[in-house]
N, C-alpha and C positions, 0 to 999 in steps of 0.2 A: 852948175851948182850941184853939191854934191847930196842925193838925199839922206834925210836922216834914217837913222837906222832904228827899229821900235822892239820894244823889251817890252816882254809879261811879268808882273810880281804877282805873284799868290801870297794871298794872307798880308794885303796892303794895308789893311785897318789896324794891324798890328803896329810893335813898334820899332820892330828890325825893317818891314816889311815897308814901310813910313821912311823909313830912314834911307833907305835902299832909292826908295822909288825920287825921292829930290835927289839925291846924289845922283842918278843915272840921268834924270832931267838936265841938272848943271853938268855933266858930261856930253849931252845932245841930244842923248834918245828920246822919242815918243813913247809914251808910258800909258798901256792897260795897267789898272790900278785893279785886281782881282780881289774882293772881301766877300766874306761870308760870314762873320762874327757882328760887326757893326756896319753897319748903313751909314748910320750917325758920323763916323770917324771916317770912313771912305771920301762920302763926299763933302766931310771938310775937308779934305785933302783934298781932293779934286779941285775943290774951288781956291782956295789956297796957292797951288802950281798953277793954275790956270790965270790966275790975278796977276801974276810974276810973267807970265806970256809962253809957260811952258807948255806943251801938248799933250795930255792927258785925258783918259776918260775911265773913269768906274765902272767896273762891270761885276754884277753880281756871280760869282763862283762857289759852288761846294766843291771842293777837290777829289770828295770821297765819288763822288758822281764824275764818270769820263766825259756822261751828256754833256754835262755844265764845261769840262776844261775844253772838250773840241768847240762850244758854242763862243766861249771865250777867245779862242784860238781864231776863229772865223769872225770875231765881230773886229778883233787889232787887224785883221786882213784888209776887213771894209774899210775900218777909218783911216789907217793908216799905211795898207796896201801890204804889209808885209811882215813877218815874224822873222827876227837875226838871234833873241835874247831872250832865254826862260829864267828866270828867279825864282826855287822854290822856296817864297821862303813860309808858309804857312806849316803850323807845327802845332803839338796843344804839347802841354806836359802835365807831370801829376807827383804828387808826393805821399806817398802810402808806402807802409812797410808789405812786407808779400803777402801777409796773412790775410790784408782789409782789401787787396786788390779780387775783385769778379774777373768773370771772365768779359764781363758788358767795358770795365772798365780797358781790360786789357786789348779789345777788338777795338775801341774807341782810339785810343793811342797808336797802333796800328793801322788803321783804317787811314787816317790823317797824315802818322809822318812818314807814311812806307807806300800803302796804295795811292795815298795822293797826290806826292811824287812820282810815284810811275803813270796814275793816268795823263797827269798837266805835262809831261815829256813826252807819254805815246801821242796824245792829242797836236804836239809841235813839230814833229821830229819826219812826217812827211814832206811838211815844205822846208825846212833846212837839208834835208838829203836831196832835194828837189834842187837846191841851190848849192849844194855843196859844201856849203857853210852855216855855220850858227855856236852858238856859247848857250852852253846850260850850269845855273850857276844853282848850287844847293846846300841850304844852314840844316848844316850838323850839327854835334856837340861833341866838346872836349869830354865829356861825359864817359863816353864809349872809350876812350885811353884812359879814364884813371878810374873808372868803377864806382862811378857816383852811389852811394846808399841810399836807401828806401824809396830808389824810383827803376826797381828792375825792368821794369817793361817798358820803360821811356829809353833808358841806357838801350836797351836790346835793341829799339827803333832806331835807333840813329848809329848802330852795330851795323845795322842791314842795307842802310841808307849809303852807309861806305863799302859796301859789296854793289850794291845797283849801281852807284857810280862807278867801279873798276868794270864792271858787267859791260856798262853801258858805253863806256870810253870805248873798248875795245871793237865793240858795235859799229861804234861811230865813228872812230876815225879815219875807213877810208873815204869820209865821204867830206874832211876838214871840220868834224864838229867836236868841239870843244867839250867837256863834261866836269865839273869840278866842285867839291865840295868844301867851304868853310867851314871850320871849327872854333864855332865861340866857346868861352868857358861861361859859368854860370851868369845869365844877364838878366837883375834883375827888371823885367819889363811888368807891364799892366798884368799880362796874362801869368809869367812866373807870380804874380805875388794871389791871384783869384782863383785856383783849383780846385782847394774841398775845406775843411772844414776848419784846420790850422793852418791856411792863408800865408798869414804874413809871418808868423813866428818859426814854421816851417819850412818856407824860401827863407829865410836870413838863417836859418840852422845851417843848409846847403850854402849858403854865399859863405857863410863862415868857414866853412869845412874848405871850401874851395881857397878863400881869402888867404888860409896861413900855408899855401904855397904857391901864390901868385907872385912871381919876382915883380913887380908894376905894381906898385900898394895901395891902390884904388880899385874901388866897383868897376865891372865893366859897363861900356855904356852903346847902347844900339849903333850909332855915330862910329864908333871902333872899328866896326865890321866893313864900313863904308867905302872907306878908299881900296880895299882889297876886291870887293866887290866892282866897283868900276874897274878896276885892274884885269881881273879876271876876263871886266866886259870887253877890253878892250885889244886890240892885235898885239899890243907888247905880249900877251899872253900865248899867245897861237901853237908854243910849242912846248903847252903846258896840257895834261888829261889825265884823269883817272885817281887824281889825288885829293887828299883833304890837306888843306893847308891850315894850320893852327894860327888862331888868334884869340888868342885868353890870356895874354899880360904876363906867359913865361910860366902858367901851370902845368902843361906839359911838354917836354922836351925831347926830342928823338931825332 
């Protein structure tokens, strides 16, 4: 019998992060559900997947903390004996023009989608070199190809996020480990729409802006990301690294 293979998602509580972690479930893997925003949402989802008879467990994670991603990393070990599959998908974003952005603001955005990715991959990437194999899968943004407006320090995060994955490719692949980054275009999720202080009139500014060159003439939706994500997860991809592959409904093209 063949065993399953177990995937970490960071930023489970989310709703890429949510979406991710059932799709990899219906694919076979056993799933660390990594949150650190809600509790609440985590382990509805936990119990949710688990009712279904999928393998799952919640694990509290800060990503900004390495403690918390190697503790994380050790506990998919214990229950599940093994690490094949990193998901980064935890991320915050913000909508401020440059002048209202701090600098508390702009280490906060940083911290999350550039160090947090690099600790939750330093923390997995012993025992995948150890094995020779593993898939590291990371949500970018279409953001960084088309110069999203009044969120420079979010754009620049996910600017840097497609240098650590070529960085990291190149790292990786003598040892067969995969590195790969998704680019969604603007989706509006729970988290897009709760930032600062103009919320919701602010993300649909940005979905608009995005909307009139989306060749696919609907919102995106977390669900979207899905099957490319399992794809990614899976061997059809093996001789796939170091790229972001677009998924935003034909807003950018190259």
């Amino acid at each position: 019998m063949q065993t399953k293979k177990t995937a970490i998602v960071t930023g489970a509580s989310g709703s890429i992060g949510g979406a991710c972690a059932l799709s990899l479930c219906e694919a076979g893997f056993q799933v660390l559900l990594c949150y650190n925003a809600s509790e609440k949402k985590a382990k509805s989802l936990e119990f949710e997947l688990c009712s279904r008879g999928f393998s799952v467990y919640a694990q509290k994670c800060d990503v900004t903390s390495y403690e918390d991603c190697r503790a994380s990393e050790i506990k998919a070990a214990e229950i599940f004996s093994s690490v094949d599959l990193l998901v980064n998908c935890a991320g915050v974003s913000q909508i401020k023009q440059i002048n209202d952005i701090d600098e508390q603001d702009f280490d906060f955005i940083f911290g999350v989608n550039v160090k947090g990715v690099f600790n939750a991959t330093k923390a997995v990437v012993d025992t995948m070199i150890s094995k020779k194999s593993g898939k590291i899968i990371n949500i970018g943004s279409g953001s960084m190809m088309e110069g999203v407006p009044f969120m420079p320090h979010y754009v620049a995060s996910k600017a840097a996020l497609v240098g650590m994955t070529r960085s990291l490719a190149r790292e990786f692949g003598p040892y067969c480990i995969n590195i790969n980054t998704i680019g969604p275009g603007f989706t509006p999720t729970a988290g897009a729409m709760e930032n600062d202080s103009h919320k919701i009139s602010d993300a649909n500014r940005i979905d608009g802006l995005n909307a009139q060159l989306r060749s696919i003439n609907r919102p995106a939706e977390p669900e979207d990301l899905t099957g490319l994500a399992v794809f990614l997860a899976s061997p059809d991809s093996d001789f796939m690294t170091g790229d972001m592959i677009m998924c935003d409904g034909g807003v950018s093209m190259y």
